[in-house]
C-alpha positions as CSV (number, residue, x, y, z in Angstrom):
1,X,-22.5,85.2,1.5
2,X,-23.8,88.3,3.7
3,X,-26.5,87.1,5.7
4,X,-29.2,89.6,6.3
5,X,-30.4,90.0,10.1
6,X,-34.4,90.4,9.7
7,X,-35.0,89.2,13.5
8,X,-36.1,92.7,14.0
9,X,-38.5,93.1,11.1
10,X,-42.5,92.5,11.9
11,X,-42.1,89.7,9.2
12,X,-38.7,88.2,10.9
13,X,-40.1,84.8,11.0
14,X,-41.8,84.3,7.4
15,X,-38.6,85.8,6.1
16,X,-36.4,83.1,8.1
17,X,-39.0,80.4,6.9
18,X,-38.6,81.5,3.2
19,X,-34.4,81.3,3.6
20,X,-35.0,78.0,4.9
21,X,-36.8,76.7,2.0
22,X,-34.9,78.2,-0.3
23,X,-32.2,76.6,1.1
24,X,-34.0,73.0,1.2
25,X,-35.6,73.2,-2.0
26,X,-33.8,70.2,-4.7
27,X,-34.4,69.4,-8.0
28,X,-35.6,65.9,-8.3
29,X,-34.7,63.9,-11.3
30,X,-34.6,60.4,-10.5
31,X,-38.2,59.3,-8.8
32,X,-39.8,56.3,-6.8
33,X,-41.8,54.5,-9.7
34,X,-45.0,52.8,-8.5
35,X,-44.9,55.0,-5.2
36,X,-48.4,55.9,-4.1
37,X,-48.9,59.6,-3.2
38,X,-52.3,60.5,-1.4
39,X,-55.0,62.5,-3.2
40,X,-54.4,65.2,-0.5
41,X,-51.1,65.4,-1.1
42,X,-51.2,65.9,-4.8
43,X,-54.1,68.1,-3.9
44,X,-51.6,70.2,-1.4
45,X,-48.9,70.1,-3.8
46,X,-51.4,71.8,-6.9
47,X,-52.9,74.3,-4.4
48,X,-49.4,75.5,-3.7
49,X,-48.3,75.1,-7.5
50,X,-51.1,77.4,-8.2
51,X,-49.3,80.1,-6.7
52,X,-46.1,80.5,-8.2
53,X,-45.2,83.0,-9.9
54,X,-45.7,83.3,-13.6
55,X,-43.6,86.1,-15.6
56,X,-46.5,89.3,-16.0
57,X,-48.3,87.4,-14.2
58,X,-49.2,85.3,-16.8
59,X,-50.4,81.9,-15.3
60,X,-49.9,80.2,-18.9
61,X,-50.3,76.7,-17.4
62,X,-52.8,74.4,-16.5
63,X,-52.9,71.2,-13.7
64,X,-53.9,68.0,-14.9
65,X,-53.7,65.7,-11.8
66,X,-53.9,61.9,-13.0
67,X,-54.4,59.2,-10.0
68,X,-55.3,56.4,-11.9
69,X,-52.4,54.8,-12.8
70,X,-53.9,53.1,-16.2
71,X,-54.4,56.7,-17.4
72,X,-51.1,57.7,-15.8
73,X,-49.7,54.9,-18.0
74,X,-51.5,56.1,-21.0
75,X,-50.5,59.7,-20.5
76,X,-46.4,58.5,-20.2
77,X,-46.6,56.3,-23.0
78,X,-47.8,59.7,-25.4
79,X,-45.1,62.0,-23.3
80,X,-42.9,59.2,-24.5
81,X,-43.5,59.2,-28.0
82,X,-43.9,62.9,-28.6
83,X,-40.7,63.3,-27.2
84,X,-39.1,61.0,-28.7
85,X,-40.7,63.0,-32.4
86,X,-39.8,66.4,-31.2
87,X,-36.0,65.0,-30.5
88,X,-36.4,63.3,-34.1
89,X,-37.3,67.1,-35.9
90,X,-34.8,68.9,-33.4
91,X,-31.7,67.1,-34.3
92,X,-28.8,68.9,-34.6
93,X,-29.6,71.3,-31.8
94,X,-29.1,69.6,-29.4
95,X,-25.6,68.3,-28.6
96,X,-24.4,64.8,-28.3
């Protein structure tokens, strides 16, 4: 892969910061159950959430942030179930 030389450009250093995180970034599937995040962190991550990008702009979505984890053990248990319906009335489209 070419890499492009932007320690030149007035925005050199944001563009070196951006290949860096692009480089970093993961996709996390597997997660630390019962691990306690901070209020500000969850706070951080939403404020940074809310400025993805969104195709036209569109910003279809909407941040519920749930800290107590009797609610957050509500809200699973319904994610659970409903999923577990939509897989019910999807079958057969999705491969075994």
């Amino acid at each position: 892969m070419n890499e492009v030389d932007t320690a030149n450009t007035p925005k050199g250093e944001q563009y070196r910061v951006l290949a860096d995180v692009m480089r970093r970034r993961r996709s996390v599937r597997q997660f630390e159950r019962g691990r306690k995040v901070s209020r500000d962190t969850l706070l951080s991550v939403a404020e940074s959430a809310r400025w993805a990008p969104t195709g036209a702009n569109s910003q279809c979505w909407d941040l519920i942030i749930v800290d107590d984890p009797v609610v957050r053990d509500a809200v699973i248990d319904i994610f659970v179930e409903q999923s577990n319906r939509l897989f019910v009335k999807a079958k057969g489209f999705f491969p075994r």
